[in-house]
N, C-alpha and C positions, 0 to 999 in steps of 0.2 A: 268629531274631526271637522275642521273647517274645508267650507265647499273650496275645490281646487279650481283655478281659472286658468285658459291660457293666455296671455298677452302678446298676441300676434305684432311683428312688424316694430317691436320695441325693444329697446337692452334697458334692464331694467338694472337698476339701483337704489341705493339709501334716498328715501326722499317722496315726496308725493310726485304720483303721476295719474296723468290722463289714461283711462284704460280704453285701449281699441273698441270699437265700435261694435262687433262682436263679443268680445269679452261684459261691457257694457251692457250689452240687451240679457245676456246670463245671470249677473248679478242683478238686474232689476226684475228678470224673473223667478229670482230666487226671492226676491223682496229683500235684498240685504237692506242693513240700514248704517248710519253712520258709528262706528265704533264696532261693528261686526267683525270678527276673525275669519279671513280668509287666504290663501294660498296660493303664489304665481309662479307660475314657468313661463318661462320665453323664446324657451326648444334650443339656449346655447349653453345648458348644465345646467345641473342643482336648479331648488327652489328659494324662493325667500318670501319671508314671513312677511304679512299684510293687516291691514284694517284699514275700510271703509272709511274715508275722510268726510264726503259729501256726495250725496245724489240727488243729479239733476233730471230735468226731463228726458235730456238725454245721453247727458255726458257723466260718469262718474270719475271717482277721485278717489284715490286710496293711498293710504301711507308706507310705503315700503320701508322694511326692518331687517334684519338681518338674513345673510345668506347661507343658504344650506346647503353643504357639498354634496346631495344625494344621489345617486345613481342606481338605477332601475334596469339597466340593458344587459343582454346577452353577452355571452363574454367573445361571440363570434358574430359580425355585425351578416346578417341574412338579408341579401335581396331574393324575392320570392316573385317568378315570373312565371303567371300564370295562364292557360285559356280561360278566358271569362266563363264561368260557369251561367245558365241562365236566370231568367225571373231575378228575384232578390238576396239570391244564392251571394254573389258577389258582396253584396252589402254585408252579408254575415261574415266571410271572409278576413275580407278588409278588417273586422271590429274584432274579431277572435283572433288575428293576426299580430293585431296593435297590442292587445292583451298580453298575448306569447312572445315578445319582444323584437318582433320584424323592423328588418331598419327601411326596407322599401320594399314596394309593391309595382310592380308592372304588369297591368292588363294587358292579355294576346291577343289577338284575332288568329286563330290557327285553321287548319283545311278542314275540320271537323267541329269549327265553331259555331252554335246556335247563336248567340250574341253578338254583333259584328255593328260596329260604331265607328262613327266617322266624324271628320268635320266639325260644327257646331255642338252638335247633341254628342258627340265623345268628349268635348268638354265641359261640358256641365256635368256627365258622368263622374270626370274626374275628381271637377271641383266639392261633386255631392260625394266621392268618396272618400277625398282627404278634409271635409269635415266630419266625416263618420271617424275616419284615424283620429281627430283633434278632440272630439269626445270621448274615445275609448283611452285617449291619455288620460283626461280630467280623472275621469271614472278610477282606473286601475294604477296612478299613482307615478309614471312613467314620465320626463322629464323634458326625451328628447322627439319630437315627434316624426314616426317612419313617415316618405316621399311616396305619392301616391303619384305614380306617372303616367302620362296620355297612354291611353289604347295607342297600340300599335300592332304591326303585324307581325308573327316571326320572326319571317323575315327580315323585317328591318331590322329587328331588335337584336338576333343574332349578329347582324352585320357590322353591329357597332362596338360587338367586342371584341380585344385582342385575339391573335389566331391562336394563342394559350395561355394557358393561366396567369396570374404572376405571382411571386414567390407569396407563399401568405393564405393565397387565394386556392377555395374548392369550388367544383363544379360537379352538382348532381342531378341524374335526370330520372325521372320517378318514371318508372315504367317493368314490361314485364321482360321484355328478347333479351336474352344475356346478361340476365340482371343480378348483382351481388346482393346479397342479403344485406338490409341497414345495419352499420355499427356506427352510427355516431359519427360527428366531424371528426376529419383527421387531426392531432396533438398539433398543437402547432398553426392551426389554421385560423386566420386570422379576418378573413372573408367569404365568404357561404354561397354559391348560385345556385340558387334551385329552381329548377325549370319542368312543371306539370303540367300536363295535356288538360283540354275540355272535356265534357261528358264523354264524345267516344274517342278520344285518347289521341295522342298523336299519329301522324301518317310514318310509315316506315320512311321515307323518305326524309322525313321532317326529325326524327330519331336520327338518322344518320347523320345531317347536317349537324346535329347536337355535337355525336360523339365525334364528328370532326376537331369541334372547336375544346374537346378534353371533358365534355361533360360522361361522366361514370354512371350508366345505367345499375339505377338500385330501384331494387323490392323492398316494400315495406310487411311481406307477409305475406300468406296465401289466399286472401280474403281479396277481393276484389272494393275497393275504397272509391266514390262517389269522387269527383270532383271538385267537390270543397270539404272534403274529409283527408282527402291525402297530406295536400300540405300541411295542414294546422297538425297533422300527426308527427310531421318533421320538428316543427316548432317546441309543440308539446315536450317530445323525448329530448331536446335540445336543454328546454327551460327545468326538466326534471334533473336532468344531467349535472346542470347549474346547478342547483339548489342542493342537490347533494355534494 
């Protein structure tokens, strides 16, 4: 199978082009060479077919060929807002998320967060984890690449949504008080909010402001699930769902 690239920052077409600078150090560390089969996406649909035109010191060249209407995503577009879980927990996250077909990712800072970024070093966080997303595209075949957005705090994050759903749209909050058992997205739903706690889980306080806003307290089980285990289990049952 040819190595997949992505070409950030270009609409691509019939024709040679200059590949992003990014894209460019992958393929020279792949060692491709000129006449090499390879494969591009540009994160606005489908693939199209490539070979290596020329490789310079630092810029390459490739020939773009026909386009391929492929599509890889969930048939329910998932934003997944989470507490930052610690250490490099996050990083796993994000990459097993990309995988399981998350359209976006929003880091928390919540009242029970070990992780807590601000400022400067919350965006290099960012930017170091929507190229972890850009890889786990390459990798697993996915076309359209999920938004990896600034840390933020609950709070804010809560505040910038409508005061309820809109038509289309679900809202779940993974927790245990009042919680219905998981069945699956509702038929019909056409947008997904899932919103899980950090390690030790949201404040009752912070659960209610949820279910203000229509988020639907669900159980995933009677197992008690880590931090960066709960969500990817929404994912997971979501992507099996699909595929049957």
């Amino acid at each position: 199978m040819p190595p997949r690239l992505y070409a950030a920052d270009i609409t691509l077409s019939a024709g040679e082009h200059v590949l992003p600078a990014e894209a460019a150090r992958h393929a020279q560390v792949l060692r491709l060479q000129p006449g090499d089969a390879l494969t591009l996406f540009d994160g606005h649909g489908g693939q199209w077919s490539a070979e290596v035109a020329s490789m310079g010191r630092r810029d390459v060249t490739v020939r773009v060929g026909d386009h391929l209407a492929v599509e890889r995503e969930l048939p329910v577009a998932v934003t997944l807002a989470l507490g930052m879980p610690a250490g490099e927990r996050m990083d796993f996250v994000v990459e097993k998320a990309t995988e399981l077909g998350v359209a976006a990712v929003v880091p928390l800072v919540t009242a029970r967060s070990v992780l807590r970024l601000a400022g400067e070093r919350a965006e290099r966080r960012r930017a170091h984890w929507q190229a972890i997303a850009v890889a786990a595209c390459e990798q697993c075949g996915r076309n359209r690449v999920p938004q990896v957005q600034s840390p933020q705090s609950l709070e804010a994050w809560l505040a910038g949504l409508p005061a309820a759903a809109a038509h289309g749209e679900q809202r779940l909050l993974l927790g245990w008080r009042d919680a219905t058992p998981w069945a699956g997205a509702s038929r019909g739903a056409q947008v997904l909010q899932v919103l899980s706690g950090p390690e030790g889980g949201l404040t009752d306080a912070e659960e209610d402001r949820a279910r203000s806003l229509g988020f639907a307290p669900t159980s995933l089980g009677p197992r008690v699930l880590r931090a960066d285990t709960a969500p990817l289990a929404v994912l997971a049952a979501l992507a099996l769902d699909a595929a049957g």
